[in-house]
N, CA, C and O atoms as a GROMACS GRO file, in nm:
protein
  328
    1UNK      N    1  11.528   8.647   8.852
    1UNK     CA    2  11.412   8.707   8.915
    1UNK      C    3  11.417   8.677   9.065
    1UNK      O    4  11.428   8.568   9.121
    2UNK      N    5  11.405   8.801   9.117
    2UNK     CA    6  11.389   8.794   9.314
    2UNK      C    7  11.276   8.683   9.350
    2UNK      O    8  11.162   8.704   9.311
    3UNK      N    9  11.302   8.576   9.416
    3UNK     CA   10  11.182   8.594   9.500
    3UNK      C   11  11.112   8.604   9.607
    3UNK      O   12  11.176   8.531   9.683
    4UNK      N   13  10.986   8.664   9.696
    4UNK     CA   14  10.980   8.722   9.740
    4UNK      C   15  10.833   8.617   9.840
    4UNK      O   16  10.743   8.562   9.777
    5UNK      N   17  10.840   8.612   9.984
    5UNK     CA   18  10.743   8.547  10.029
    5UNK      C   19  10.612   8.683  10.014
    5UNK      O   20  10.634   8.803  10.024
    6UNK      N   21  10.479   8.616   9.987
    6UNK     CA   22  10.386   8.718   9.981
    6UNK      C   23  10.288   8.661  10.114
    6UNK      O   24  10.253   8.543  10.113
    7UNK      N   25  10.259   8.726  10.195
    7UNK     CA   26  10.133   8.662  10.338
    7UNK      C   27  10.030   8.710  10.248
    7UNK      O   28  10.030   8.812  10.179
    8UNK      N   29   9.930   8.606  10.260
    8UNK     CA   30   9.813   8.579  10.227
    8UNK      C   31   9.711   8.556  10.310
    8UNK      O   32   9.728   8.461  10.388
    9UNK      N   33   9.576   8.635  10.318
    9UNK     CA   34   9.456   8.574  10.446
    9UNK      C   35   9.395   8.415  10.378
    9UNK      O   36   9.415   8.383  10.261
   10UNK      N   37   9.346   8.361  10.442
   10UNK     CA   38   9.342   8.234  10.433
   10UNK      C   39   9.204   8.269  10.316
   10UNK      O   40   9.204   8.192  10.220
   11UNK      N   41   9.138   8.332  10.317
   11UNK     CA   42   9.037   8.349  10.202
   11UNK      C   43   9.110   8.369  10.115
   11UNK      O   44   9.108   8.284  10.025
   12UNK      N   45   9.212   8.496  10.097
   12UNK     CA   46   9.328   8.493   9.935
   12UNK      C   47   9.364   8.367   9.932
   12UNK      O   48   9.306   8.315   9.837
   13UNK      N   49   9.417   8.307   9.977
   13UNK     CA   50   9.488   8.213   9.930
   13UNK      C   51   9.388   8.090   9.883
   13UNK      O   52   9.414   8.017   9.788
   14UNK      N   53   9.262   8.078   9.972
   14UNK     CA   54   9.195   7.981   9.898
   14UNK      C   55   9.127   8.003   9.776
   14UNK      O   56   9.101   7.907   9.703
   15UNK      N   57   9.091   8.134   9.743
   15UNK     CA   58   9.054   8.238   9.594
   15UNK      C   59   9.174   8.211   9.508
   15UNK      O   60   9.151   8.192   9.388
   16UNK      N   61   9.302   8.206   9.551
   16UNK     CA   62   9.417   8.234   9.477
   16UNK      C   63   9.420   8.057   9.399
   16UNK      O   64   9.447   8.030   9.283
   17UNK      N   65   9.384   7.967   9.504
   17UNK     CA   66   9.422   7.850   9.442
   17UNK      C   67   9.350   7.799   9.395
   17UNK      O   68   9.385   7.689   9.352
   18UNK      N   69   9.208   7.842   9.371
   18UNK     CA   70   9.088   7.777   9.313
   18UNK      C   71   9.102   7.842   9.190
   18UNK      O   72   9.008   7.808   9.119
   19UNK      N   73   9.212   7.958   9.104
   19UNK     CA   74   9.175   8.023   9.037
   19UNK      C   75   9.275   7.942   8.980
   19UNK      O   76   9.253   7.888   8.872
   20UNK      N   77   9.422   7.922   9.059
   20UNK     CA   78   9.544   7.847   8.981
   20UNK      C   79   9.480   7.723   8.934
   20UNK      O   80   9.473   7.694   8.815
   21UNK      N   81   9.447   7.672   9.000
   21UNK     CA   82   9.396   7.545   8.981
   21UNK      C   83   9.332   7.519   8.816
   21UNK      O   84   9.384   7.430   8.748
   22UNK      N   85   9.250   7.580   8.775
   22UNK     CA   86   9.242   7.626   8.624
   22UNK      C   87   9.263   7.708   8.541
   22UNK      O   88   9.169   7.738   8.467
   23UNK      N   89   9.405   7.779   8.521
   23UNK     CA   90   9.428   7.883   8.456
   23UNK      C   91   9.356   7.928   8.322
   23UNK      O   92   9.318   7.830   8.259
   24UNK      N   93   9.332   8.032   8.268
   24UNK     CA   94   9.225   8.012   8.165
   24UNK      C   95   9.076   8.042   8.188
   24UNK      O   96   9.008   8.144   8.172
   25UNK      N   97   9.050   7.922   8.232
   25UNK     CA   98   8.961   7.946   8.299
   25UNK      C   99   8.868   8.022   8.362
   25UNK      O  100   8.861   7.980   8.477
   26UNK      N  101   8.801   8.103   8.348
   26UNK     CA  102   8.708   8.196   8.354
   26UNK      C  103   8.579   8.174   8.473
   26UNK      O  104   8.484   8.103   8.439
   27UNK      N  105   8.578   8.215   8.565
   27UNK     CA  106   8.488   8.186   8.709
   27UNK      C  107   8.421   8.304   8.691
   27UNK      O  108   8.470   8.408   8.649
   28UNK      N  109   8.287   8.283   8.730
   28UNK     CA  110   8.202   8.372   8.784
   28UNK      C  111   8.179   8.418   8.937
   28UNK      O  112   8.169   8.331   9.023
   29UNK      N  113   8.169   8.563   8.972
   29UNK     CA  114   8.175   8.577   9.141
   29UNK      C  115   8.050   8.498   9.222
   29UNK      O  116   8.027   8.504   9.343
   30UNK      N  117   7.994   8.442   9.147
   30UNK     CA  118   7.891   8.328   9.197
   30UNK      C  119   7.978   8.184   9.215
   30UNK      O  120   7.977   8.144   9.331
   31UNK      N  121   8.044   8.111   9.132
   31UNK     CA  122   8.136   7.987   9.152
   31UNK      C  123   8.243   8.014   9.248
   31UNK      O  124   8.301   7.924   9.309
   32UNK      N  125   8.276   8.177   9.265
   32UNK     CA  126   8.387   8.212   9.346
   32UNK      C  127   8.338   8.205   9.522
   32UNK      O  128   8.403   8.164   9.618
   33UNK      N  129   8.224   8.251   9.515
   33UNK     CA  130   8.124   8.299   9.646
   33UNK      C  131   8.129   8.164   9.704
   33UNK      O  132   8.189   8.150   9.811
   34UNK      N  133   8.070   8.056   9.644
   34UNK     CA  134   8.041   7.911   9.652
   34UNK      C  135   8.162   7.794   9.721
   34UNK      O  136   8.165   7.709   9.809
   35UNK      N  137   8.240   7.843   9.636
   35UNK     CA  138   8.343   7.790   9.629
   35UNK      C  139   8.452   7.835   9.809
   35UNK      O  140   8.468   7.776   9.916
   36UNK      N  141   8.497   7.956   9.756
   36UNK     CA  142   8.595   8.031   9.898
   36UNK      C  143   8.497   8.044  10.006
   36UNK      O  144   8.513   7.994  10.117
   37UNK      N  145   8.364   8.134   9.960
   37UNK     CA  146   8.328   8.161  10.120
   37UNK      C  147   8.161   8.064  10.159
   37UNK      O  148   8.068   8.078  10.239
   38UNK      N  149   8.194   7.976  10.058
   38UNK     CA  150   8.070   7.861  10.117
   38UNK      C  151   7.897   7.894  10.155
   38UNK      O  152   7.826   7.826  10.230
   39UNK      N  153   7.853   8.032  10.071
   39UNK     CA  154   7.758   8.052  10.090
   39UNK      C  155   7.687   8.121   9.918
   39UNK      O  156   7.753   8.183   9.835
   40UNK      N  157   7.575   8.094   9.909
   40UNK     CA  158   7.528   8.147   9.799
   40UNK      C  159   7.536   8.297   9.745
   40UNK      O  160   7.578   8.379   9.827
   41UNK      N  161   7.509   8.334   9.647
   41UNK     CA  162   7.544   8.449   9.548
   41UNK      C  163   7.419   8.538   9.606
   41UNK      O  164   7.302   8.510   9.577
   42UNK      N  165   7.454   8.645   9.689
   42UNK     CA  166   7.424   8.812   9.715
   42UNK      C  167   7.444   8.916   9.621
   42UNK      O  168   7.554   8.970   9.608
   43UNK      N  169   7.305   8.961   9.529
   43UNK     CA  170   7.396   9.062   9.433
   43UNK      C  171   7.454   9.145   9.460
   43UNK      O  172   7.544   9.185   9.388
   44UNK      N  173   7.416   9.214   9.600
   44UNK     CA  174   7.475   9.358   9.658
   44UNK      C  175   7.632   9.324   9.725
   44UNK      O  176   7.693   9.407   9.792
   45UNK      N  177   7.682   9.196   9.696
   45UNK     CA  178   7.793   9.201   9.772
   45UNK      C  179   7.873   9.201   9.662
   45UNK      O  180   7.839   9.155   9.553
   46UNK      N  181   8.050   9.286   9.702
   46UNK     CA  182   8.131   9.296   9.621
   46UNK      C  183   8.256   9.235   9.671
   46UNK      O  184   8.362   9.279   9.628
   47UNK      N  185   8.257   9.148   9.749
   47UNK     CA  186   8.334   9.069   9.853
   47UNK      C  187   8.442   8.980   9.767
   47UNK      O  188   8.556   8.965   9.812
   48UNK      N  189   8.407   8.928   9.656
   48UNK     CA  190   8.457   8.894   9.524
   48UNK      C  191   8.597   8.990   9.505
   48UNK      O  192   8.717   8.972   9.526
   49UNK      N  193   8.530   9.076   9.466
   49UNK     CA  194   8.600   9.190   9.346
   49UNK      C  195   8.688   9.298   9.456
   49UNK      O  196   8.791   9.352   9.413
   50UNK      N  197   8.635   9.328   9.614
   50UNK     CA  198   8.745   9.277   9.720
   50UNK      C  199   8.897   9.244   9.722
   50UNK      O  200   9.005   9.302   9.731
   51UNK      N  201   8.850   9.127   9.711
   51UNK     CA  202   8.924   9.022   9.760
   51UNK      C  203   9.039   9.014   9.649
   51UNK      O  204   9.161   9.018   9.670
   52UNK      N  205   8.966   9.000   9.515
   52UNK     CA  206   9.036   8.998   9.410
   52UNK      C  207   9.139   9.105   9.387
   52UNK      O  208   9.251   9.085   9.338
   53UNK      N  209   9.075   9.256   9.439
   53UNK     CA  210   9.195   9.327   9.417
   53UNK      C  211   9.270   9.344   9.543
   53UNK      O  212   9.371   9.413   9.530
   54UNK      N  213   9.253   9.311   9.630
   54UNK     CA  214   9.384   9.293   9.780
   54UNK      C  215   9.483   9.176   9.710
   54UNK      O  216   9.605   9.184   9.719
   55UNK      N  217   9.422   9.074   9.645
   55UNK     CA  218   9.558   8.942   9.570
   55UNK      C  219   9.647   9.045   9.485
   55UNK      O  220   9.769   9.057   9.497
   56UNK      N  221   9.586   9.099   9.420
   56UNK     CA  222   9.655   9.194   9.260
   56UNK      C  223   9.741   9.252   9.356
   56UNK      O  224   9.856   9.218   9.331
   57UNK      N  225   9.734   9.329   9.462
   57UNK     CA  226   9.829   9.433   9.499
   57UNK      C  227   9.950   9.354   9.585
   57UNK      O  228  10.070   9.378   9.595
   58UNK      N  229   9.856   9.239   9.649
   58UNK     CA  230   9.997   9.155   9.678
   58UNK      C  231  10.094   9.079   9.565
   58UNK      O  232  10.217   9.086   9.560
   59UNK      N  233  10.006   9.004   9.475
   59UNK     CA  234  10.123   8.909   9.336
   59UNK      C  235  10.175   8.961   9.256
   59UNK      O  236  10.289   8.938   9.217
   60UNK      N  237  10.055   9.090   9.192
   60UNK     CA  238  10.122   9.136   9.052
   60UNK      C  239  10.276   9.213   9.087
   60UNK      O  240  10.308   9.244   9.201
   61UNK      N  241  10.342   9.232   8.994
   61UNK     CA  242  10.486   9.276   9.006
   61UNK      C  243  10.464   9.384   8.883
   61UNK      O  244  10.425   9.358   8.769
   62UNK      N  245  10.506   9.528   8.945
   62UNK     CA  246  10.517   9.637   8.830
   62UNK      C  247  10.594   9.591   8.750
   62UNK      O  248  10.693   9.519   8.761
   63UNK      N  249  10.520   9.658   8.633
   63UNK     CA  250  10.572   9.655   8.476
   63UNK      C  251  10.574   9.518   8.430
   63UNK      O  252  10.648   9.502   8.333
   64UNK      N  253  10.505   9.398   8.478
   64UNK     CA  254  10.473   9.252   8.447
   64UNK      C  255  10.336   9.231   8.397
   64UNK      O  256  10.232   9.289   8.428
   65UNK      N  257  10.354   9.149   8.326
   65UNK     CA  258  10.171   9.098   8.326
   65UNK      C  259  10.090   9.091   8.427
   65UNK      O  260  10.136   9.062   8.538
   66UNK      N  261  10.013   9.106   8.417
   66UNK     CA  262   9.882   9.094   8.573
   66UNK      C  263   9.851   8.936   8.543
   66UNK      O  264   9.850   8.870   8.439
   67UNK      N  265   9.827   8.905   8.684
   67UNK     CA  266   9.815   8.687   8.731
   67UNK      C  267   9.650   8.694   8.736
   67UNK      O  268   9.585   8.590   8.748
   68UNK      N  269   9.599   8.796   8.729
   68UNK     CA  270   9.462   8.775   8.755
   68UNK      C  271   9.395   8.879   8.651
   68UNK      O  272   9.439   8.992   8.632
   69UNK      N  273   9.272   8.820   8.581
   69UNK     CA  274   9.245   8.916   8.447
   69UNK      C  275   9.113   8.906   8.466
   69UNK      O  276   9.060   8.800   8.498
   70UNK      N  277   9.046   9.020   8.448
   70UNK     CA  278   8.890   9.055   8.501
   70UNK      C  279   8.821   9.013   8.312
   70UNK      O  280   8.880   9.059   8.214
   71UNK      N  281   8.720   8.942   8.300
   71UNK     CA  282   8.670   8.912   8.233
   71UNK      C  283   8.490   8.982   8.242
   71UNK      O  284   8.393   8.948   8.308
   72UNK      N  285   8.514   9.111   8.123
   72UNK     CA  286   8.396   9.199   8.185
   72UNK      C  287   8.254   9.130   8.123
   72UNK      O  288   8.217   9.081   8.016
   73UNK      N  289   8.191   9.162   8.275
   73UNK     CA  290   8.051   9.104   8.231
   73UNK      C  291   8.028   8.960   8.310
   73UNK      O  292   7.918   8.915   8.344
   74UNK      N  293   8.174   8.893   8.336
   74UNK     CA  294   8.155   8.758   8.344
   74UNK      C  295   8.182   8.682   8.540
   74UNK      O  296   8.114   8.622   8.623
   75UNK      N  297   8.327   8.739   8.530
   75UNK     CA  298   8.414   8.760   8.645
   75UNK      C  299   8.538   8.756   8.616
   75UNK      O  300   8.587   8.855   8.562
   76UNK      N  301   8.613   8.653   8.640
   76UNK     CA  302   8.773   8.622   8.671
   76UNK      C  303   8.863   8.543   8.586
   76UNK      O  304   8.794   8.464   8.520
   77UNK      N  305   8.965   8.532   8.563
   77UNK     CA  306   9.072   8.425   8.581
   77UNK      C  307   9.213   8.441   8.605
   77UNK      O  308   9.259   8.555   8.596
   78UNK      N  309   9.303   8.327   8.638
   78UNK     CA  310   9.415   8.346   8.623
   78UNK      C  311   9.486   8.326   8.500
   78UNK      O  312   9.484   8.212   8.456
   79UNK      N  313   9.539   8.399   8.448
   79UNK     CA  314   9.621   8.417   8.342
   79UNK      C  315   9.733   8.270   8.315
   79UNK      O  316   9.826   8.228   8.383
   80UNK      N  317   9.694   8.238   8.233
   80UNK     CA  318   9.818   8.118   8.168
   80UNK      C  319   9.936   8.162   8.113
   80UNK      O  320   9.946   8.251   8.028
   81UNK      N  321  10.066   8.068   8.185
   81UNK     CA  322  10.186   8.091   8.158
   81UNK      C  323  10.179   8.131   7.996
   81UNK      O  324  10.083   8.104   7.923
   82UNK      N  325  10.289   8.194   7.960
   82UNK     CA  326  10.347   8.201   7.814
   82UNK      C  327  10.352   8.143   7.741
   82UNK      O  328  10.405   8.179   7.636
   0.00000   0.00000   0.00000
């Protein structure tokens, strides 16, 4: 397998590692809000779900599993190895 450097804005990458950090794991865009951009939960904002899909178009690799799995209703996680 190639691999390949991916640039990341400093918000992806701190979203990206708060998500590695517990794979499985299941976050809400409220723990996410809190967490990366240090301010409380706005319902009208989609800054989350954003963010989340600018990572997908940089990590995921066609025809692979997706690293990030939308959990409906809830929010997020990153997908655990095999």
């Amino acid at each position: 397998m190639k691999q390949q450097a991916v640039e990341l804005t400093t918000r992806e990458f701190n979203l990206l590692e708060y998500l590695m950090r517990s794979p499985g794991r299941v976050f809400t865009r409220t723990q996410m809000l809190e967490h990366v951009w240090g301010y409380d939960f706005d319902p009208s904002t989609n800054v989350v779900d954003v963010c989340i899909q600018r990572l997908r178009k940089k990590i995921d690799i066609d025809g692979q599993a997706k690293w990030i799995e939308s959990v409906r209703g809830v929010g997020y996680r990153f997908r655990q190895a095999d």
